[in-house]
C-alpha positions as CSV (number, residue, x, y, z in Angstrom):
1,X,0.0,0.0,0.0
2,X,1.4,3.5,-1.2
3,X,2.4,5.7,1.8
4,X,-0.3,9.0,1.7
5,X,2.2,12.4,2.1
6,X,0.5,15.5,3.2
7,X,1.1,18.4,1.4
8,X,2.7,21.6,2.5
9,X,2.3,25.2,2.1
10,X,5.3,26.8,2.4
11,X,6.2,30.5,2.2
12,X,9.9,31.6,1.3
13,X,10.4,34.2,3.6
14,X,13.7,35.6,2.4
15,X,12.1,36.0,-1.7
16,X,8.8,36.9,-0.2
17,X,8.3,40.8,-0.9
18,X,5.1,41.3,0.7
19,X,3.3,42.3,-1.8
20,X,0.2,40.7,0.0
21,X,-1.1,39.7,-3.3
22,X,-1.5,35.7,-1.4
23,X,-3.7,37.9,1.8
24,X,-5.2,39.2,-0.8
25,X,-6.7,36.2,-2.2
26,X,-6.6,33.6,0.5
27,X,-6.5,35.2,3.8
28,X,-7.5,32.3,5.8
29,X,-4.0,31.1,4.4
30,X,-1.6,33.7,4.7
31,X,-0.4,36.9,6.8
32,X,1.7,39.9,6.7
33,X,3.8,39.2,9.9
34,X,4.8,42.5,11.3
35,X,8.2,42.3,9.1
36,X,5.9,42.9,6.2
37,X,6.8,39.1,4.9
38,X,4.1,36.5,4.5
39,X,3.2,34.0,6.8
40,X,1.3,30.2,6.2
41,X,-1.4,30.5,9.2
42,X,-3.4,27.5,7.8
43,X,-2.0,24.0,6.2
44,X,-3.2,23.2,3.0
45,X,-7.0,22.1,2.8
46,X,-8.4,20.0,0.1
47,X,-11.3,22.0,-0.3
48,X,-9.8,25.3,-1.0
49,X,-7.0,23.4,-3.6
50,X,-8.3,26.0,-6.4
51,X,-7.7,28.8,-3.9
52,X,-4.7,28.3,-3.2
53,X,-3.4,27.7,-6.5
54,X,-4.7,30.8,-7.2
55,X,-2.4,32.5,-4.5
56,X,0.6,30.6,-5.9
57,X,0.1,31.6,-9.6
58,X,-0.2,35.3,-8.4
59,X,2.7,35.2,-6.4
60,X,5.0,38.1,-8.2
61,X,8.1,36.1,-7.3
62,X,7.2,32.3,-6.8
63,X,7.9,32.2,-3.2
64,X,4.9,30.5,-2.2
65,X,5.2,26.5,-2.6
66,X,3.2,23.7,-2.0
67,X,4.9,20.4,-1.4
């Protein structure tokens, strides 16, 4: 039987810019910490899959990863 691997959001705190643009779109997710770099709150949740793509795609320099 094939071992079942969570995934997990990952923010890449020294390419984030904070932009917000990931608040912005899934704030349940993400968070401006008070260094003005974003911050996973929440682990990835099957249900909001297509929202958090979202965040990823619009992500101005790809430091948001889900693994």
């Amino acid at each position: 039987m094939a071992e079942s691997k969570e995934k997990v959001l990952k923010v890449d705190e020294t390419t984030c810019i904070g932009c917000g643009a990931c608040v912005g779109i899934a704030d349940e997710y993400f968070e401006l910490g008070g260094d003005q770099v974003s911050k996973v709150i929440k682990q990835y949740d099957e249900k909001d899959a297509d929202l958090i793509e979202e965040a990823i795609k619009n992500c101005p320099v790809e430091a948001i990863s889900l693994e």
